[in-house]
N, C-alpha and C positions, 0 to 999 in steps of 0.2 A: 235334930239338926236344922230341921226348917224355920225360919223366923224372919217376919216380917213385922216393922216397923214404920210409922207414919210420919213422917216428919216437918211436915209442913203442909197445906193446903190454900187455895183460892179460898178467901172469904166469901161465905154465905154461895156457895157453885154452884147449885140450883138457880136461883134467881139471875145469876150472871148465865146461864145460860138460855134461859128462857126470856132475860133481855137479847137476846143476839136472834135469838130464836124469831123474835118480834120487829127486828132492826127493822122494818118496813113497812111497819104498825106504825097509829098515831098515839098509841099507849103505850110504848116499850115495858113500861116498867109497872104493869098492870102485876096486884098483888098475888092474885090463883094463877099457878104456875103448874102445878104435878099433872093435870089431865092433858096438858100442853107438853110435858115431857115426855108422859107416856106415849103421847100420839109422833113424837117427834122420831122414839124408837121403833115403833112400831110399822111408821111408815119411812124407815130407815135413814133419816135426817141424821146424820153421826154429827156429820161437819159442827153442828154445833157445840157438841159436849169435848172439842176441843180448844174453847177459850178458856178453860178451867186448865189449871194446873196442881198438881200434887208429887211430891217429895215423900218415896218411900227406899229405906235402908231394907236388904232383904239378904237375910243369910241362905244361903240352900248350896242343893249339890250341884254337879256342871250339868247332868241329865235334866234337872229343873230350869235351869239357867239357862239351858238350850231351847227349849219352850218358849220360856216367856222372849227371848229376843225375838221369835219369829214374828212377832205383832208390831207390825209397823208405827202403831203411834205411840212408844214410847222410846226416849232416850234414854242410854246407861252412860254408864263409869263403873267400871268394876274394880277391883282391889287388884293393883301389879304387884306379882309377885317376881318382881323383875326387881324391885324397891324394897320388897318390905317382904318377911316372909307370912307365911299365915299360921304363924304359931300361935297365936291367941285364938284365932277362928278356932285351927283343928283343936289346941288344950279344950275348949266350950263346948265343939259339937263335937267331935272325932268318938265321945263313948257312944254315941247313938246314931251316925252314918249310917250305920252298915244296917241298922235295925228298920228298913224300908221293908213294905207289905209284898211279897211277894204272891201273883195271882199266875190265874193261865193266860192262853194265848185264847181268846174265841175268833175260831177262824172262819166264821161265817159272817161277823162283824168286825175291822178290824181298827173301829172305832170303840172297843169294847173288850174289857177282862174278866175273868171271871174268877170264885173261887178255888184255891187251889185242893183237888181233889184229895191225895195222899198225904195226909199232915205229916207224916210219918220221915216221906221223902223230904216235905217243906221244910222241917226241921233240920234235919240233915245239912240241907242246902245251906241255911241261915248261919249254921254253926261256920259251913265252910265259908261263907261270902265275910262273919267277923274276922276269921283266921287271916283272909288276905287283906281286908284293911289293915289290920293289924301288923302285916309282914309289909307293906307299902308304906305307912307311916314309920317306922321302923329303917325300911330301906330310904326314905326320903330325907331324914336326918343324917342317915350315913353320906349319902351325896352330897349334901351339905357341909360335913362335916370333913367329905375328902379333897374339897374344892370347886363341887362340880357349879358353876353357875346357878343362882335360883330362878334361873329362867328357862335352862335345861332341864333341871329337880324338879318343877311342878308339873313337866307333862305326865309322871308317873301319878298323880293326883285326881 
């Protein structure tokens, strides 16, 4: 379901940033660049590595998508399904949504998952988590189909 594509990029964005990086140099545009990048992260210079810019198309889930907006230095445009439904998306990804790695919880780090212990149970769980994607894509065509807004029909998404 996950799929990330690149679509554009700053020309040569290394060098444009270790020009910027230099703005107050009398050689901006000195050709070794990488030891000056490294040092720029290292000693937490960000500011520069946002005169570059890049255009990426990114399919994933809304749990993914909630992630990545949390980082303030990018801007989106998502697909309204206010406009358009997402029935190409779901036809492409919808058979392998639901097939996400299910781990545990480690509750001594809760930056951190672990193995899931009982494969037995894991499985179980997996077969149920297809069933209701499956009973959701199913019901969301229905709502569609019975008039409901598809701006209403995707919160069940």
């Amino acid at each position: 379901m996950h799929n990330a594509k690149l679509d554009w990029i700053t020309d040569n964005p290394e060098k444009v940033v270790a020009r910027h990086a230099r703005a107050s140099t009398k050689n901006p545009d000195k050709e070794e660049f990488q030891k000056l990048l490294t040092f720029c992260v290292n000693q937490g210079h960000f500011s520069v590595f946002e005169q570059v810019c890049a255009s990426f198309e990114i399919i994933t889930s809304r749990a993914i998508s909630a992630q990545i907006i949390r980082h303030r230095a990018f801007h989106y445009q998502e697909l309204s399904q206010r406009y358009c439904t997402p029935d190409k998306i779901l036809d492409d990804a919808w058979e392998g949504c639901w097939d996400f790695e299910l781990r545990a919880q480690d509750f001594k780090d809760r930056q951190n998952s672990l193995e899931f212990a009982d494969e037995t149970v894991k499985q179980v769980l997996k077969e149920r988590v297809k069933e209701v994607f499956s009973e959701i894509e199913e019901l969301y065509h229905t709502l569609l189909e019975s008039g409901v807004a598809r701006e209403c029909a995707r919160n069940i998404l």
